[in-house]
PLY file of the C-alpha trace (Angstrom):
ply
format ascii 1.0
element vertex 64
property float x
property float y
property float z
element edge 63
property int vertex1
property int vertex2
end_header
7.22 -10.10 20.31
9.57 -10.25 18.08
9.21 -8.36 14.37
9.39 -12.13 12.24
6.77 -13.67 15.08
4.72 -10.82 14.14
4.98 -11.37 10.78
4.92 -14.77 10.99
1.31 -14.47 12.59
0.04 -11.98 10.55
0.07 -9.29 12.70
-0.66 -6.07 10.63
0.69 -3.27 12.95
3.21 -1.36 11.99
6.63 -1.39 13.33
8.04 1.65 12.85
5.62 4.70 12.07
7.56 7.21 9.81
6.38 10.52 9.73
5.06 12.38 6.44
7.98 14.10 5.83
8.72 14.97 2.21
11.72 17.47 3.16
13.99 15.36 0.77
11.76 15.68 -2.08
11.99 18.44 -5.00
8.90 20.86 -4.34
8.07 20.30 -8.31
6.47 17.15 -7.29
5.60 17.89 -3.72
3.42 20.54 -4.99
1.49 18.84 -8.08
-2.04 17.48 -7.28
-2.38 13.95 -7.53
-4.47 12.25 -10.62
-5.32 8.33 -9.91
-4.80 6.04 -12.86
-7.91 4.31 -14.14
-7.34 0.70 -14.02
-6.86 -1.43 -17.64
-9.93 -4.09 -16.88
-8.61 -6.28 -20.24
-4.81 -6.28 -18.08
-6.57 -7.14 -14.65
-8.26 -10.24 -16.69
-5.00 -11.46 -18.20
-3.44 -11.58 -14.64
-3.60 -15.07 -12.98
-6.26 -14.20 -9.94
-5.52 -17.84 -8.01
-1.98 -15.56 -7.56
-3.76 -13.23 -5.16
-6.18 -15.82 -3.52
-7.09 -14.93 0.15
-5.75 -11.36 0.01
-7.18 -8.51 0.82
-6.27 -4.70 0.89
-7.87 -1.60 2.36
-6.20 1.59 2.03
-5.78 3.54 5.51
-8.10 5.73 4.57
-10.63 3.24 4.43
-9.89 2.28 8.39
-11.06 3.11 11.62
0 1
1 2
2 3
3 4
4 5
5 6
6 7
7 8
8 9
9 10
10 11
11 12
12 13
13 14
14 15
15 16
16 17
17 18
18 19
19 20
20 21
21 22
22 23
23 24
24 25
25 26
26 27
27 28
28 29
29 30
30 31
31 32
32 33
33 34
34 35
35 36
36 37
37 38
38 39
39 40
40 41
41 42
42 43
43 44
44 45
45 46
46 47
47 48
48 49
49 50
50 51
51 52
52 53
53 54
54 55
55 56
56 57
57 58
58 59
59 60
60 61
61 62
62 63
Protein backbone atom coordinates (compact mmCIF):
# COMPACT_ATOMS: atom_id res chain seq x y z
CA UNK A 1 0.00 0.00 0.00
CA UNK A 2 1.12 2.91 -0.90
CA UNK A 3 2.41 5.73 1.91
CA UNK A 4 -0.68 8.55 0.76
CA UNK A 5 -3.35 5.35 0.74
CA UNK A 6 -2.11 4.84 4.13
CA UNK A 7 -2.50 8.09 5.08
CA UNK A 8 -5.38 8.62 3.31
CA UNK A 9 -7.07 5.78 5.50
CA UNK A 10 -5.74 6.63 8.58
CA UNK A 11 -3.43 4.11 9.01
CA UNK A 12 -1.19 5.02 12.06
CA UNK A 13 1.95 2.82 11.48
CA UNK A 14 4.90 4.19 10.96
CA UNK A 15 6.79 4.23 7.81
CA UNK A 16 10.09 4.52 8.49
CA UNK A 17 11.29 3.68 12.19
CA UNK A 18 14.41 5.90 12.96
CA UNK A 19 16.52 4.82 15.55
CA UNK A 20 17.27 6.92 18.87
CA UNK A 21 20.30 8.17 17.82
CA UNK A 22 21.35 11.52 19.24
CA UNK A 23 25.11 11.22 17.84
CA UNK A 24 24.54 14.67 16.08
CA UNK A 25 23.52 16.37 19.12
CA UNK A 26 25.89 18.50 21.59
CA UNK A 27 26.22 16.25 24.85
CA UNK A 28 25.21 19.66 26.88
CA UNK A 29 21.73 18.84 26.05
CA UNK A 30 21.95 15.12 25.56
CA UNK A 31 22.93 14.91 29.08
CA UNK A 32 20.37 17.37 30.98
CA UNK A 33 17.32 15.66 32.60
CA UNK A 34 14.18 16.52 31.18
CA UNK A 35 11.54 18.92 33.20
CA UNK A 36 7.81 18.81 31.55
CA UNK A 37 6.12 22.17 31.25
CA UNK A 38 2.94 22.57 33.25
CA UNK A 39 0.24 23.44 30.95
CA UNK A 40 -1.35 27.35 31.05
CA UNK A 41 -5.25 26.12 31.68
CA UNK A 42 -6.42 30.12 31.00
CA UNK A 43 -4.28 29.55 27.23
CA UNK A 44 -5.90 25.99 26.66
CA UNK A 45 -9.46 27.89 27.23
CA UNK A 46 -8.72 30.71 24.80
CA UNK A 47 -7.89 28.08 22.07
CA UNK A 48 -10.85 27.27 19.71
CA UNK A 49 -11.51 23.36 20.87
CA UNK A 50 -14.10 22.67 17.65
CA UNK A 51 -10.24 23.06 15.95
CA UNK A 52 -9.22 19.74 17.45
CA UNK A 53 -12.68 17.94 17.26
CA UNK A 54 -12.35 14.08 16.85
CA UNK A 55 -8.64 13.93 17.71
CA UNK A 56 -7.03 12.06 19.88
CA UNK A 57 -3.34 11.50 21.10
CA UNK A 58 -1.61 8.91 23.24
CA UNK A 59 1.97 9.13 23.75
CA UNK A 60 3.91 5.71 22.94
CA UNK A 61 4.44 5.25 26.19
CA UNK A 62 0.97 4.99 26.89
CA UNK A 63 0.67 1.88 24.17
CA UNK A 64 0.78 -1.65 24.10
Amino acid sequence: MKQRERIDKKDGRKVFKTKRDVNNFDQDFTREEPVLTLVDETIIKQINQEEFKGFSYFGEELLP
